[in-house]
C-alpha angles and dihedrals in degrees: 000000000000088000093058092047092053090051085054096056092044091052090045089055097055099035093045093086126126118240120212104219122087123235114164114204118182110222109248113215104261117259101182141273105266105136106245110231115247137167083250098118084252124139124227135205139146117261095242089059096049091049102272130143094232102204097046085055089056105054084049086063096038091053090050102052090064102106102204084057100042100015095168112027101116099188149010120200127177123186125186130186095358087307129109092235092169135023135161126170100209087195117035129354092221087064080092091080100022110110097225132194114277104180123186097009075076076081092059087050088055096049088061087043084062091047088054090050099058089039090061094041102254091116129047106183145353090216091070112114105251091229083075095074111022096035093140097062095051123108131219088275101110097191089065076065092073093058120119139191093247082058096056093046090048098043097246110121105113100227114142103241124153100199083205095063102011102048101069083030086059086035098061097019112139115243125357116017075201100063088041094057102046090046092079124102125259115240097180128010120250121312091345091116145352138266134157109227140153100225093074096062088043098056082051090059086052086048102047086045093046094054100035100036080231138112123250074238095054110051090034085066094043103046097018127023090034098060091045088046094244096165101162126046144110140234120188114222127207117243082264097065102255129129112247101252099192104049134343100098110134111191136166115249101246088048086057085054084051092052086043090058098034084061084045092051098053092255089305113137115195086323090323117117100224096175139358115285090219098057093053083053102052092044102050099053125071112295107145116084098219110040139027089265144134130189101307083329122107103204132175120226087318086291086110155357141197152165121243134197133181123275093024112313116149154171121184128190121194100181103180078054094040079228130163124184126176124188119179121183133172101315090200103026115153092238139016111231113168112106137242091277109040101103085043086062099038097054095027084059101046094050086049091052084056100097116225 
């Protein structure tokens, strides 16, 4: 159980970080967690029969729906054993079929995309210098040439992007996100060291599009969202054309918990392989050098893994437990006010209300 506290920490440090766009949200009184039954391909059960201390749950979801404690925390979803055994929406209860801002686990989306398109052929390889395919947006700078695939999904490119500044720079630019992108300067060779940026994703979107003739989008709705019966969703495009790799994705909360077991299943959907179990494999276990980190993926000594998102997006995956949790908050709240351990406490909670 230390492993998964450490994950914890480490997953309140990266997600604990202030937006800067306002989005007021009034606190509803809270009615229970008891998952509502929809035509939306989810299955349904009670948390006794799935192995959960009932009443334990409870008061989780009763703690969390106090709004001077968790202001901004929107929703709170649990699935065991492939069924939504919890779910609660803090804010409005029509957030359940609201599709909400998931930022960077839009990251997480693209690295499945990836694994698809390997899967269908339109990728070979994610060793292949990225200069192959997007040689006519490279500057004189040689050293962007080493540059891989495998760099860009671990983070380990090398490009100098602030997401802070570079990211709504990339975002309005006139003309190519990729130039952009690969204009910018180099502050470590390849794989030499880590940093979280949204130009890499982005240069993955260019490539994929590039190879299949397809949006991320678009293949995203075809081989992905239309098996888990993900009908409504968004995905912001640049003025290029091409889908915001980094961030964008707007998804409904319980089609977040699809995309979480989906992760816990191997990429079978109801008997339907999605996506190639070894791809979810190799992305969701350490491959970066420099940081407990897959492809798009953050993951503790292959405990657990999870997609994260600014303002308090998450997905959170406990295989040994065939556990999924989602939590979605403000995505542009003014301020961030949970504090350092509230995700300890969320996800430490809910692993204490399984009975053993």
């Amino acid at each position: 159980m230390n492993n998964i506290k450490l994950s914890l920490i480490i997953l309140a440090v990266i997600v604990l970080v202030p937006s800067c766009i306002n989005d007021e949200a009034v606190q509803v009184p809270y009615n229970g967690n008891t998952p509502v039954e929809i035509d939306d391909g989810m299955q349904i059960s009670t948390p006794d029969a799935q192995g959960f201390d009932t009443e334990k749950l409870e008061e989780i979801y009763t703690t969390l729906s106090n709004e001077e404690v968790y202001p901004n925390l929107k929703s709170l979803l649990v699935m065991k054993n492939g069924h939504l055994v919890a779910e609660s929406y803090f804010k409005d209860p029509g957030d359940l079929e609201r599709i909400h801002a998931v930022m960077s686990i839009t990251k997480s989306i693209t690295s499945l995309v990836t694994g698809i398109a390997i899967d269908k052929g339109f990728l070979d390889s994610i060793d292949i210098p990225v200069y192959n395919y997007l040689s006519g947006y490279f500057d004189n700078d040689t050293s962007k040439k080493d540059i891989t695939l495998r760099h860009l999904l671990t983070m380990e490119s090398g490009l100098d992007y602030d997401n802070e500044v570079h990211t709504n720079e990339m975002i309005y630019c006139k003309g190519s996100s990729l130039s952009y992108v690969l204009s910018r300067p180099m502050t470590f060779s390849p794989g030499e060291d880590w940093y979280y940026g949204d130009g890499n994703p982005q240069l993955i979107s260019g490539i994929i599009t590039s190879l299949s003739g397809k949006t991320m989008e678009e293949i995203a709705s075809e081989y992905l969202f239309k098996p888990l019966e993900i009908r409504e969703y968004f995905w912001e495009q640049h003025s290029d054309g091409l889908s915001l790799g980094g961030m964008g994705l707007w998804l409904k909360p319980r089609d977040m918990a699809k995309i979480g077991q989906l992760m816990l299943n191997n990429g079978v959907w109801e008997g339907q392989e999605v996506l190639s179990g070894e791809w979810i494999s190799e992305s969701t276990i350490k491959r970066a050098n420099h940081r407990d980190y897959g492809y798009f993926w953050l993951t503790s000594e292959n405990i657990s893994f999870w997609a994260s998102g600014k303002g308090g997006q998450i997905i959170w995956i406990l295989p040994g437990e065939n556990l999924v949790v989602v939590v979605t908050s403000d995505s542009f709240a003014k301020t961030w006010l949970l504090s350092e351990g509230s995700y300890d406490y969320i996800f430490q909670a809910i692993y204490d209300a399984i009975i053993r």
